[in-house]
C-alpha positions as CSV (number, residue, x, y, z in Angstrom):
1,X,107.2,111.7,91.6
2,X,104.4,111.6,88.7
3,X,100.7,111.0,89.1
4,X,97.5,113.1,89.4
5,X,96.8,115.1,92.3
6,X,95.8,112.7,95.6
7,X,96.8,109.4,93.9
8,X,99.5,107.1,94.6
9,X,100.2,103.8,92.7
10,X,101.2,101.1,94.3
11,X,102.5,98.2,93.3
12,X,103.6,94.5,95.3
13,X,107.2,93.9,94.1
14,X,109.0,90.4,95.6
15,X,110.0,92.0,99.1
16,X,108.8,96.3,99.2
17,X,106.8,98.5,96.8
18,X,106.8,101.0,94.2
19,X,105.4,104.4,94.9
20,X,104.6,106.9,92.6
21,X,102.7,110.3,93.8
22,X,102.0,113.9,92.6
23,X,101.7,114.8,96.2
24,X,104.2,115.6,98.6
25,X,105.5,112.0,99.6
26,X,107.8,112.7,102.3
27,X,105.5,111.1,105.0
28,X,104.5,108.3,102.8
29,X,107.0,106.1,104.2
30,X,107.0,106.9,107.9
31,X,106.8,104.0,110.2
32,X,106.7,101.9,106.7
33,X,108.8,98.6,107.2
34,X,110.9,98.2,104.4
35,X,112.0,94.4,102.7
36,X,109.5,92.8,104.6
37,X,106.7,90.2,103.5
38,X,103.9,93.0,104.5
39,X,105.1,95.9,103.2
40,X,103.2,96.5,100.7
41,X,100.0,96.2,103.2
42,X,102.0,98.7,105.3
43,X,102.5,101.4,102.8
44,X,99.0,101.4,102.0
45,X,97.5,102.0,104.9
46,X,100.1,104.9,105.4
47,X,99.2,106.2,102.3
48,X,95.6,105.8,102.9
49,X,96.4,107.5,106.0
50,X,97.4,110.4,104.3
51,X,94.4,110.9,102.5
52,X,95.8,109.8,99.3
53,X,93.8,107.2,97.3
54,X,95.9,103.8,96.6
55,X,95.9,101.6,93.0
56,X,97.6,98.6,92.8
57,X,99.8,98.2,89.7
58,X,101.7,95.2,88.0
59,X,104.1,93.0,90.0
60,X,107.8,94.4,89.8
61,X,111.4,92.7,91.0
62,X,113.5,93.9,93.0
63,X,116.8,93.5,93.1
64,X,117.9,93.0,96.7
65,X,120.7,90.7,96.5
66,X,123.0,88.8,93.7
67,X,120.5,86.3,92.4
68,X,118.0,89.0,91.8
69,X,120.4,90.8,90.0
70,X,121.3,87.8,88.0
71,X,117.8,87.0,86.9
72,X,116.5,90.6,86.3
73,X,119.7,90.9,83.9
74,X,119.1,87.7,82.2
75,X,115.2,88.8,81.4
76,X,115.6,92.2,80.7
77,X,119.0,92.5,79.2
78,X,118.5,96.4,77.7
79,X,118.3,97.6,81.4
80,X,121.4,99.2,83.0
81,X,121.1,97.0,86.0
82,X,122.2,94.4,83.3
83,X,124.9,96.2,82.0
84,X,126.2,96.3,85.1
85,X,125.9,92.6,86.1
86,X,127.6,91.6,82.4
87,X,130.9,94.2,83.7
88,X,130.6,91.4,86.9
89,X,129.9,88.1,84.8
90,X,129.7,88.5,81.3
91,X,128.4,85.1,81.0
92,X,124.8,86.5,81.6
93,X,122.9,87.3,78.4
């Protein structure tokens, strides 16, 4: 995990959240629901509760079922997640 010392960044994807800290982040996602509408609201206060200070950052996808997949592969065709989908259904460009 990369970051400065004490800082997390967090960022509201479509369903849970990116993390990203220089600390020791094995905690940060205890009693954290995951793929849920408040996650992100969750995380932070865990984080907060471990004394780490919170950011947010840009929006991200995830890419939690088919469709997702599809769409991220379709936008961003360099990533690997679309190389994998085109194996699937090369029809997506």
């Amino acid at each position: 995990m990369l970051g400065r010392q004490g800082v997390a960044s967090l960022g509201t994807n479509v369903a849970p959240t990116a993390l990203r800290a220089a600390s020791d982040a094995g905690a940060a996602f205890d009693g954290v629901p995951m793929s849920e509408d408040d996650t992100a609201d969750h995380q932070a206060r865990r984080l907060t509760e471990l004394g780490l200070r919170t950011a947010e950052v840009r929006t991200l996808r995830d890419i939690d079922h088919w469709d997702d997949a599809v769409d991220i592969a379709s936008t961003h065709p360099h990533l690997r997640a679309a190389a994998a989908v085109r194996r699937v259904l090369p029809t997506v460009s």
